[in-house]
N, C-alpha and C positions, 0 to 999 in steps of 0.2 A: 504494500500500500504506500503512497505516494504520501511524503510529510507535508501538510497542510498547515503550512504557517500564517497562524493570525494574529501573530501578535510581535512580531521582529518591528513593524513601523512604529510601536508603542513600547518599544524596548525601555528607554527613557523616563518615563513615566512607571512605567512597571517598575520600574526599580528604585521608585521614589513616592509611590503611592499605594503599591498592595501593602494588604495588612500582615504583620507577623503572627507567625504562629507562637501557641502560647510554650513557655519551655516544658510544662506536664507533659506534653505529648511525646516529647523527643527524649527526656528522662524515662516516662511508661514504654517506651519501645524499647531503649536502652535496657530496660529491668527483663525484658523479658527474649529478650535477643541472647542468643548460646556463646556471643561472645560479644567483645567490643573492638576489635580489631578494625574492621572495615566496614561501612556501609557505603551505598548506594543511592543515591539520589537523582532519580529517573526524569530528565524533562524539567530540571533544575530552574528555568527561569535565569533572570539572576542572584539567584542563589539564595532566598529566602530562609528554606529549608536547610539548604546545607549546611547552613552557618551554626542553626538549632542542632545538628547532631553533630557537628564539631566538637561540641561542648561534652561528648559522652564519647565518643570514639578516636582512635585513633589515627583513622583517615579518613577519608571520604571522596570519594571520586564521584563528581556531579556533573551531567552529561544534558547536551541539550544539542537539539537537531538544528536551531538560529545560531548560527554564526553572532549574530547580533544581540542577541540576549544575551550570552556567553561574553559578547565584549564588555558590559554592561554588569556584570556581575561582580559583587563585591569581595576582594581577594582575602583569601584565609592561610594561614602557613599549612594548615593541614589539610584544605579543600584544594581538592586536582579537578581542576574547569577541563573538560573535554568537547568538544563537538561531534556529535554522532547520535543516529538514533535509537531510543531506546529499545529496537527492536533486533538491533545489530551494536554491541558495545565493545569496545576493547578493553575487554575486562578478563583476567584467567578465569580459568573453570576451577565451583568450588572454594573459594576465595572470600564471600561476604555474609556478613552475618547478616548485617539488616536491607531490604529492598525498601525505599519508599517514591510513592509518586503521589506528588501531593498537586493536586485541582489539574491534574492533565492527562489520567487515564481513559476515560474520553476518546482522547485526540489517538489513541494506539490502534494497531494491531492486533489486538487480544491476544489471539492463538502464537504468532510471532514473539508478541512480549515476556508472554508466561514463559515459552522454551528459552527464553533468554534468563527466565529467573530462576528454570530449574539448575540451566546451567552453570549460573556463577554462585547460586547459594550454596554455604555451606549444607551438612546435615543441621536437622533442625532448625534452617534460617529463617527468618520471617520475610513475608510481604506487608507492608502498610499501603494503602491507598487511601488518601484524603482527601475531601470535597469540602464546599461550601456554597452553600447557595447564597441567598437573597439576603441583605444585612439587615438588622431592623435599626431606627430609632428613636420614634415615638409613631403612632398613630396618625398623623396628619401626614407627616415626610415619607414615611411607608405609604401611604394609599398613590403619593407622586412618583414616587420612585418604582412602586408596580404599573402608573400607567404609563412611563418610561418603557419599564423592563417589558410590559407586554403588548400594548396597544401601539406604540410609535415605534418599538423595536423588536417584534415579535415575527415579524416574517424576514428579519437578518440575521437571527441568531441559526448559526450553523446546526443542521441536526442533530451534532451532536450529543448538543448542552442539554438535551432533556436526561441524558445519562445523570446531569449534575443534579436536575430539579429531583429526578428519582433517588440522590441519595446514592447515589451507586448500585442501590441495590436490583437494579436488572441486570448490570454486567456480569456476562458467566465470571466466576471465582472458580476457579479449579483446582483448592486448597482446603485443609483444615479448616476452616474457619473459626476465630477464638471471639469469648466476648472481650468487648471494650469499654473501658469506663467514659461517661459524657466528659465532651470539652468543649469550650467554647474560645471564638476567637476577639479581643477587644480593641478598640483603640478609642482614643478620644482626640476629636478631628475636629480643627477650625474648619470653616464655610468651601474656606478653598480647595483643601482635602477632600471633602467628598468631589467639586465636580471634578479633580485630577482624577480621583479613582474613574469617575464616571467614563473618564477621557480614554482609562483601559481596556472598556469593554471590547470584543471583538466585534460586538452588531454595531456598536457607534460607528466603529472606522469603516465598516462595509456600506454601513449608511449612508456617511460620509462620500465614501467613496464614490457611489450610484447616486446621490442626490447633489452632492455640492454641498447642502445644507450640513449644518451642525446638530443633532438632534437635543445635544447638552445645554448648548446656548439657549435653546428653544422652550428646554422648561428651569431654566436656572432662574428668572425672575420668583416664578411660583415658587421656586426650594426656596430663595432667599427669604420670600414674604417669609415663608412657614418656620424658617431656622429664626430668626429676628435679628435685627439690628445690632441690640441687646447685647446678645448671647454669644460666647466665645465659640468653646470648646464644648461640643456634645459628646455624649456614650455612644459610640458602636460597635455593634454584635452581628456575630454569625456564627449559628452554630453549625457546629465541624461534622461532619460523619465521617467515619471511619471502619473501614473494612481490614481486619488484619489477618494473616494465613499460616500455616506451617508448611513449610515448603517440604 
């Protein structure tokens, strides 16, 4: 399958406006992983993820098919940036304790990916897969921000992403499957931050791209009215889901 980049012309931005992940998750993988030697960080982005299992491992090889997100990606002494895709990796066999692909499993190969994770996991290795959908943060900015995500940007979002809205849970798993404690993801964002983030999405830029128009600019008065004047820094959430495996 052909890599489907949507997100290289937002490289920039992506690397200065998605939300981090909270360190429970990369600690709770760390505890249950057969060792800490090596993980795997599939579809890295600029490196969000990686950085979080830095902190528990002792390397991490994080691999992403954009050339350009990869340039973009924040340097770690112990993170090895690669180019390539997750479905074909230059990784030995055998070799990593943890797999994670965190909001881009999706975008794969499934049947491809998986033999890639039989291959390089150790025995015992884990898969993590993490997702997030729709952020909330209060009632009024949520009801704009679904007619955003669905009604103005609903027929640009790639097929994909209803994998994300399901949670992952239709994509075949062909694993153990373990349970997982909830997590959630936070930040708290000046006015500006949310529409950078908004600037991420992949249907804005396809939008963008077929219309000319900005779909962001279009309902940012209404965010404004709804955020106030006022008000600095809001709460924002997303809760995480999480699929994790025995390889």
């Amino acid at each position: 399958m052909a890599f489907k980049d949507h997100f290289s012309s937002a490289a920039c931005g992506y690397s200065r406006f998605r939300p981090e992940y909270p360190d429970s998750v990369f600690r709770w993988l760390a505890e249950i992983s057969p060792g800490r030697e090596r993980a795997w960080d599939a579809a890295t982005g600029t490196g969000q993820a990686a950085l979080g299992l830095a902190r528990y491992f002792g390397e991490v090889v994080a691999t992403d098919a954009s050339p350009e997100q990869i340039r973009h990606a924040r340097a770690h002494p112990i993170v090895r940036y690669q180019v390539a895709t997750s479905e074909e990796v230059p990784i030995d066999d055998d070799c990593v304790d943890l797999i994670l692909v965190a909001q881009a499993l999706h975008w794969f190969d499934f049947d491809a990916f998986f033999g890639e994770v039989r291959r390089v996991a150790r025995p015992r290795g884990k898969l993590a897969a993490a997702s997030y959908g729709l952020f909330r943060i209060n009632d009024e900015i949520d009801r704009e921000i679904d007619r955003l995500y669905e009604d103005i940007l609903g027929d640009f979002w790639p097929a994909e992403r209803r994998y994300v809205d399901e949670e992952y849970r239709t994509i075949p798993f062909p694993f153990e499957e373990l349970a997982t404690p909830h997590f959630e993801m936070e930040a708290h964002w000046e006015f500006r931050q949310l529409l950078g983030y908004l600037q991420t999405w992949s249907a804005v830029n396809r939008y963008r791209d077929k219309s000319g128009d900005d779909p962001v600019a279009a309902v940012a008065p209404a965010l404004k009215y709804l955020w106030g004047e006022s008000v600095g820094a809001r709460r924002v959430r997303w809760p995480l889901a999480l699929r994790v495996g025995r390889v």
